[in-house]
N, C-alpha and C positions, 0 to 999 in steps of 0.2 A: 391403558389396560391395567387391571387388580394384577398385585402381586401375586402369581400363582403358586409361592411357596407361602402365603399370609395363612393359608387354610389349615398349614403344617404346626403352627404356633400355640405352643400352650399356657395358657392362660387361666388366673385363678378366676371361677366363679362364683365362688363363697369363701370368701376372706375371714380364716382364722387366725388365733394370736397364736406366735411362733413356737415352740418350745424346743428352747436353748436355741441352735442353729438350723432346726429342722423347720418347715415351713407345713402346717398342717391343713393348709387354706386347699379346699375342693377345689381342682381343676378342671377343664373340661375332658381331657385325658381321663380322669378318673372320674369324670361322672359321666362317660362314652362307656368305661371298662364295665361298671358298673351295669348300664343301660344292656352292654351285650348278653353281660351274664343273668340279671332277668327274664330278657327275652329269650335267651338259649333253655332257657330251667322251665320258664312259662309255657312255651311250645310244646318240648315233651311233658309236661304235667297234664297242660290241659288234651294233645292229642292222646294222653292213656289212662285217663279219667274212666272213661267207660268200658275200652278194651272187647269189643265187639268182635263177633266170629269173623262176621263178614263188616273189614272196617272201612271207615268212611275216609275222604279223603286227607285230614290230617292224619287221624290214626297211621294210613297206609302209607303216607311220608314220615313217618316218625319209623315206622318198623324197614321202610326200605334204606331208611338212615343207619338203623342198627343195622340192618342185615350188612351192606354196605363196610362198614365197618368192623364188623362181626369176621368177613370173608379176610378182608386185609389181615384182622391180625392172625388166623387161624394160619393161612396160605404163608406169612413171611414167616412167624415164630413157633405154631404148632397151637394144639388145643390147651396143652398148658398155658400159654402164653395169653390165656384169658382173662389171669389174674391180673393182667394190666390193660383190661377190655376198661373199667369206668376211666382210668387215667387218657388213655388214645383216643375215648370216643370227647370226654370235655375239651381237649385241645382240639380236634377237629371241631368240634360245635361251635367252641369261642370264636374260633378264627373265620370260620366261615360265615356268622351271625356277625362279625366285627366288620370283617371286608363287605358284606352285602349291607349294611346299615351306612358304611361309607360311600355308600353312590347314592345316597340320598342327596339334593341339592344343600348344601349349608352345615351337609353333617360332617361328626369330624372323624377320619379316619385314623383308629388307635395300632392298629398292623403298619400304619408307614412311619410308627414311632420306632425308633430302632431297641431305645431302650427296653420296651412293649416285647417285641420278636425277641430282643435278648435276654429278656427273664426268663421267655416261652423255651428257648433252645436251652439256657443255663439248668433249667427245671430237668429237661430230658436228658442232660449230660448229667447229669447229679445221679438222679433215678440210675440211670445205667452202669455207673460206676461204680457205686453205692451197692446196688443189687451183686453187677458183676463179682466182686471179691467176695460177700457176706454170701453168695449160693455157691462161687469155685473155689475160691480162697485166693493162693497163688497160680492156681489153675488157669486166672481167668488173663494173666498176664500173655497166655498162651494167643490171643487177640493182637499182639505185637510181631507174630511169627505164625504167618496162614501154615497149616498145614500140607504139605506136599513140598516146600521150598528147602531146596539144599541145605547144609547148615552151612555151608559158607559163605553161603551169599550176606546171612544173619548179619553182620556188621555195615552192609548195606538198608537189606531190608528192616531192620528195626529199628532202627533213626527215619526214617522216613516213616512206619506203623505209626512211630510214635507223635510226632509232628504233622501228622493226617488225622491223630483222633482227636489230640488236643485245640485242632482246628474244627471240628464239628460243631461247636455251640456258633462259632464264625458262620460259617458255612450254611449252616441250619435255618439262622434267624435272619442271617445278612439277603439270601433269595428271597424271603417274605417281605421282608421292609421295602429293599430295591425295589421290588414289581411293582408294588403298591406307591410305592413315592412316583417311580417315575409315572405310573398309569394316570396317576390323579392327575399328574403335576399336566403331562401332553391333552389331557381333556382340557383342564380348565385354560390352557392358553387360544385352543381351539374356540371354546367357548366365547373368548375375551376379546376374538378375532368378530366373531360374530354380530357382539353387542358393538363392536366401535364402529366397523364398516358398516351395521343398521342406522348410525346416527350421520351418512353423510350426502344420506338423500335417497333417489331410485337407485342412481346407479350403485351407491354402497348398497342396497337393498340385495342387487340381481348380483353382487360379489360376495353377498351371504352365502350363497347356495352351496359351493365346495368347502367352507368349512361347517356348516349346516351337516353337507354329508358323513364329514369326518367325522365331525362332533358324536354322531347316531352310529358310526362303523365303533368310533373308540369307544362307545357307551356299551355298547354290544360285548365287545372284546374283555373291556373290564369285568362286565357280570362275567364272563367265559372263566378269564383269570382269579377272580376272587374264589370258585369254586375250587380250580383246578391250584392255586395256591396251596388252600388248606387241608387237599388230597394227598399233593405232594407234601409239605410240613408232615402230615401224619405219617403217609409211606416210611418218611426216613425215621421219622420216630418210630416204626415200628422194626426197621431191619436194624437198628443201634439197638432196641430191646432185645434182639433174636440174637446179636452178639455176648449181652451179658447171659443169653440163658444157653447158649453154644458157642463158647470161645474160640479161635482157630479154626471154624468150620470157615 
């Protein structure tokens, strides 16, 4: 049976010369990252090209996309919380053009890179933290201490605030990567079941059939999770935004 973590490996496909200790050679990594983010930009460019009353059907998957995400961030952060509408809607888009180009046979999945997720989650702990103090100041410390909690519990509660938000970029990126690793990695052994029991005559043939199924139950599952991945990723990126623009709430 193939290695089913072979497909997780990154490798240069355009070898360039080094500079100093940096390695500047095209990976497949980065020319996946690449690939998502043209076809995410390509999508909506070409579905609002013409922007028709009555729109056809990219158009109207482009706008139930906005709307879609339009709702989330109003409903978690407020109609203020607009101003981080292009930030929320390109990480959902990446993520969800990234995950659904990885169930392609042979393509390479850049969300089960952890580093990938973890730039993704560092990016939205930055924003947050960043925003938080420059919109509340020391206000926004008040995120350490919910409001309504006793003060004395306070040397309980704020050691624990504190080691729960410093843990979010973990937490954030580490749920995307997991799903994704393990999702590919259980397909492709199914897969590998398939191809070896097909080489061992009829009867490996008619023992095809139960991982056959699974193979099509976990193909299914995975397109399920690639969306609902990048749903959630966003969700929380959006109630950690709702935090820095209402501390303590």
């Amino acid at each position: 049976m193939a290695d089913p973590v072979h497909q997780f490996v990154v490798e240069p496909i355009f070898p360039l010369p080094p500079l100093g200790a940096v390695d500047l050679s095209l990976t497949n990594a980065a020319a996946y990252m690449l690939l998502t983010a043209a076809v995410g930009a390509g999508f909506m460019i070409f579905a609002g090209r013409r922007r028709q009353l009555v729109p056809g059907r990219m158009q109207l998957v482009a706008e139930l996309l906005y709307q879609a995400i339009e709702n989330l961030v109003v409903g978690a952060i407020g109609r203020e919380g607009m101003r981080f509408f292009p930030l929320v809607f390109s990480l959902f888009s990446f993520i969800l053009v990234a995950n659904m180009i990885g169930m392609f046979p042979f393509a390479f999945t850049v969300t089960a890179q952890v580093v990938v997720t973890g730039a993704l989650g560092l990016l939205v702990f930055a924003v947050v933290t960043v925003y938080g103090l420059w919109r509340n100041g020391v206000r926004f410390l008040k995120i350490f201490m919910p409001s309504g909690v006793p003060v004395y519990l306070a040397p309980l509660i704020v050691p624990i605030e504190i080691i729960s938000y410093l843990s979010r970029p973990v937490s954030h990126s580490v749920r995307l990567f997991a799903v994704m690793l393990a999702g590919h990695i259980t397909l492709k052994v199914f897969a590998g079941f398939i191809v070896d029991l097909s080489s061992l005559g009829p009867l490996g043939m008619a023992a095809t059939i139960a991982p056959l199924a699974m193979t099509v139950g976990l193909t299914a599952l995975e397109l399920l999770m690639a969306v609902i991945q990048a749903y959630v990723f966003t969700m929380l990126t959006c109630m950690y935004l709702s935090d820095a623009m209402h501390p303590g709430h």
